[in-house]
C-alpha positions as CSV (number, residue, x, y, z in Angstrom):
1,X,74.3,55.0,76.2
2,X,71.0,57.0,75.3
3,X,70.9,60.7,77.2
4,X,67.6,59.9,78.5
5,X,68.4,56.4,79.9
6,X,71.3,58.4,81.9
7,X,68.7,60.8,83.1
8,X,66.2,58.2,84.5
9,X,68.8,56.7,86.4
10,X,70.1,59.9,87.8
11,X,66.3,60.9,88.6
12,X,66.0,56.8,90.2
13,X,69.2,57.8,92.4
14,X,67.9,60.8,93.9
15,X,64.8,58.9,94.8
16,X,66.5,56.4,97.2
17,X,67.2,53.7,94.5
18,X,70.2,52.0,94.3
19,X,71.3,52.3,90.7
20,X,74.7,51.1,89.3
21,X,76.2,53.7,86.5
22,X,78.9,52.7,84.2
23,X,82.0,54.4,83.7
24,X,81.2,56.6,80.8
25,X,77.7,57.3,82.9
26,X,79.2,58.2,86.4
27,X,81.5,60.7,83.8
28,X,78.3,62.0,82.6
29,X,76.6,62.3,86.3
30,X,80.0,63.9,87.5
31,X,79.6,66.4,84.9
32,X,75.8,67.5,85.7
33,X,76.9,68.2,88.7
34,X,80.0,70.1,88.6
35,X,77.1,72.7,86.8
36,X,74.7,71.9,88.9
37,X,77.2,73.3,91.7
38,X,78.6,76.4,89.9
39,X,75.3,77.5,89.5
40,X,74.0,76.9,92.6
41,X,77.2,78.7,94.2
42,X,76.9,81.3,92.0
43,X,73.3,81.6,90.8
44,X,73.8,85.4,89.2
45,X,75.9,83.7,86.8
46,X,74.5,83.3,83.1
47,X,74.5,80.3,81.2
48,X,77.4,81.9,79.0
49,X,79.6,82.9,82.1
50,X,79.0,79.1,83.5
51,X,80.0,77.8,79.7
52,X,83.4,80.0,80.2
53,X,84.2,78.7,83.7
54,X,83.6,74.7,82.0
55,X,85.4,75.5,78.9
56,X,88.3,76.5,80.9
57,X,88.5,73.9,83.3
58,X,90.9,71.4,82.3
59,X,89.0,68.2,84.5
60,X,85.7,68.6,81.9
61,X,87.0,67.6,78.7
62,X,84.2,67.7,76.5
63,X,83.4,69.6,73.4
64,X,82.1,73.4,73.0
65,X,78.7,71.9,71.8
66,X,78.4,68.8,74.6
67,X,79.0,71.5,76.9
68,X,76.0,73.9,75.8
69,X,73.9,70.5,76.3
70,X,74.7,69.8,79.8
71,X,74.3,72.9,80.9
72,X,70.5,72.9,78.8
73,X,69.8,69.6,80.4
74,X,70.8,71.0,84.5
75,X,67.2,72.4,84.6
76,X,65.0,70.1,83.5
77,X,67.0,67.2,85.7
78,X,67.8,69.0,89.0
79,X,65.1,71.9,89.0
80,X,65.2,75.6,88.4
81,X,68.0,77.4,89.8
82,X,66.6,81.0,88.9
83,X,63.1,80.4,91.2
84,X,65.6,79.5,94.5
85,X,68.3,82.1,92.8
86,X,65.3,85.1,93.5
87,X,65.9,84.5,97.0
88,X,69.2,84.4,97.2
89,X,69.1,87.7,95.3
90,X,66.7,88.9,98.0
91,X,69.1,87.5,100.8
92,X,71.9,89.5,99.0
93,X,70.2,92.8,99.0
94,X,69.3,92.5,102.5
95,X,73.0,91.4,103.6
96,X,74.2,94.7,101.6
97,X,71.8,96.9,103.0
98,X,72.8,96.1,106.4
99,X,76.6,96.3,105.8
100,X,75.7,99.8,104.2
101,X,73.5,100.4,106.7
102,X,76.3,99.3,109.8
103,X,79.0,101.5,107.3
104,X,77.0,104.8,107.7
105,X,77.1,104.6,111.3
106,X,80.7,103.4,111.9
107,X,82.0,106.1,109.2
108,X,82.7,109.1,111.7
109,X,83.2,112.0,109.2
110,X,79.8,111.5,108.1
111,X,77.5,114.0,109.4
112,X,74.1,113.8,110.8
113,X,71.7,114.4,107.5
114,X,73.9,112.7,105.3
115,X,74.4,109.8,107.7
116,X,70.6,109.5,108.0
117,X,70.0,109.9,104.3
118,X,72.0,106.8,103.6
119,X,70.6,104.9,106.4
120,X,67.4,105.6,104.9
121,X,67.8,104.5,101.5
122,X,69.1,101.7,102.7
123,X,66.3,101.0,104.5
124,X,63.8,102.0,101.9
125,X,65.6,99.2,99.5
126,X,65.0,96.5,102.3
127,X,61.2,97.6,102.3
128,X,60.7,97.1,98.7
129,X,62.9,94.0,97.9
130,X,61.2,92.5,100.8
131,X,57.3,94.0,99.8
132,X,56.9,95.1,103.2
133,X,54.9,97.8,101.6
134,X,52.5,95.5,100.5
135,X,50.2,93.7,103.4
136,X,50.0,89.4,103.8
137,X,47.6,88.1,101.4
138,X,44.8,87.0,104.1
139,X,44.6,82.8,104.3
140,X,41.0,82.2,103.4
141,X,38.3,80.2,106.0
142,X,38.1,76.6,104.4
143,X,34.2,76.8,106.1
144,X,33.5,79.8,104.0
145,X,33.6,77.5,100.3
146,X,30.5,75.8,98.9
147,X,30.1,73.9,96.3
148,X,28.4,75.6,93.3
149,X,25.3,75.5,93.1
150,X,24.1,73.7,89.4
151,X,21.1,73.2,88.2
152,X,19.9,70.5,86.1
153,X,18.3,71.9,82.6
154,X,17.5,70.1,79.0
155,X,18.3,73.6,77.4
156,X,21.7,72.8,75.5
157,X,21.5,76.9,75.0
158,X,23.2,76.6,78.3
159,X,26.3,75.4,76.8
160,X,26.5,77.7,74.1
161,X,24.2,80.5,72.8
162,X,24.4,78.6,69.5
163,X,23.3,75.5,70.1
164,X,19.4,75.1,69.7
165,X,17.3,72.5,70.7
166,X,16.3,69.4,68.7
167,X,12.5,69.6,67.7
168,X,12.4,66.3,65.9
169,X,14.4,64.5,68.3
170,X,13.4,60.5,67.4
171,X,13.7,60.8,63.9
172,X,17.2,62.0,64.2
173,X,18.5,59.3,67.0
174,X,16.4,57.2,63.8
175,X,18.6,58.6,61.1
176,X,22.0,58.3,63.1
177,X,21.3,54.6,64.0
178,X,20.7,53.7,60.2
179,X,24.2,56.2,59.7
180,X,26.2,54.5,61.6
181,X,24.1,51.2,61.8
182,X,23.7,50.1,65.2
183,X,22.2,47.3,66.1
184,X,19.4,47.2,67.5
185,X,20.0,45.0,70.4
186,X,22.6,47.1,71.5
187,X,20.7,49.8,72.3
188,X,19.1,50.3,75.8
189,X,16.4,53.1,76.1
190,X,16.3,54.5,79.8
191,X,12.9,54.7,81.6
192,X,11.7,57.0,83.7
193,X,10.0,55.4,86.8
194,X,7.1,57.8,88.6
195,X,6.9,57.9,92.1
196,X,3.9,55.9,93.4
């Protein structure tokens, strides 16, 4: 059973497929998950605190090195846990500057400038977790884009400053076709037609 094969399948599964796992495999796809939903319950925790929590668990009996490899494989397979954990984060700040926030006004030995103070800061760490500082980036009109205009030029200095034009251009198309010896036959020269 090759790690990759188990992968595609787990991938195929989550894409509607019906896909039978062996024994050893559904083991495997048991495991990923069981990290899949420590992290996801506790998505501060490092990769070493999550290696602890497996080690100790009696139900995933696998070695101290297997275990560093499931938990390296979880991202790749299931996505990133950090980019959804940043919101989470954000959620949790929020949710503790309320409670500090709903504690500064329930506490009634706190006085008026202090009380304010605190509701305050508490508010000031809302405003900058949640960039409220900061104005909506402004959706741009899909009438206001134009294609570039290019314009058509034989002057390869274009390109590159370095690059010069050919002077002696048939004799070199000449001395390539003998290079690489191209038949003759195969070669089709484009005409220009003139408007009549």
């Amino acid at each position: 059973m090759s790690r990759q094969s188990i992968i595609d399948k787990i991938r195929r599964s989550y894409s509607g497929e019906t896909v039978e796992f062996s024994p050893d495999e559904h083991e495997v796809k048991e495991r990923y998950f069981k990290i899949f939903t420590i992290k996801c319950e506790n998505p501060t925790y490092t990769d070493k605190q999550v290696h602890k929590i497996l080690t100790d668990d009696l139900d995933y009996d696998v070695s101290y090195k297997q275990t560093w490899r499931d938990i390296a494989l979880i991202e790749p397979l299931l996505g990133s846990i950090k980019k959804a954990s940043k919101d989470w984060i954000r959620y949790f700040i929020v949710e503790s500057c309320k409670e500090a926030i709903q504690l500064a006004k329930d506490d009634p030995e706190a006085s008026g400038p202090s009380k304010a103070k605190s509701i305050a800061l508490a508010n000031n760490v809302i405003g900058k977790y949640c960039q409220l500082d900061k104005d909506d980036p402004e959706l741009f009109d899909p009438d206001e884009i134009y294609p570039q205009a290019f314009e058509p030029t034989t002057d390869p200095s274009v390109i590159h400053p370095n690059f010069k034009a050919l002077k002696n251009r048939n004799q070199v198309v000449e001395k390539l076709k003998k290079k690489y010896k191209v038949e003759e036959e195969l070669i089709v020269d484009a005409h220009i037609l003139e408007d009549e």
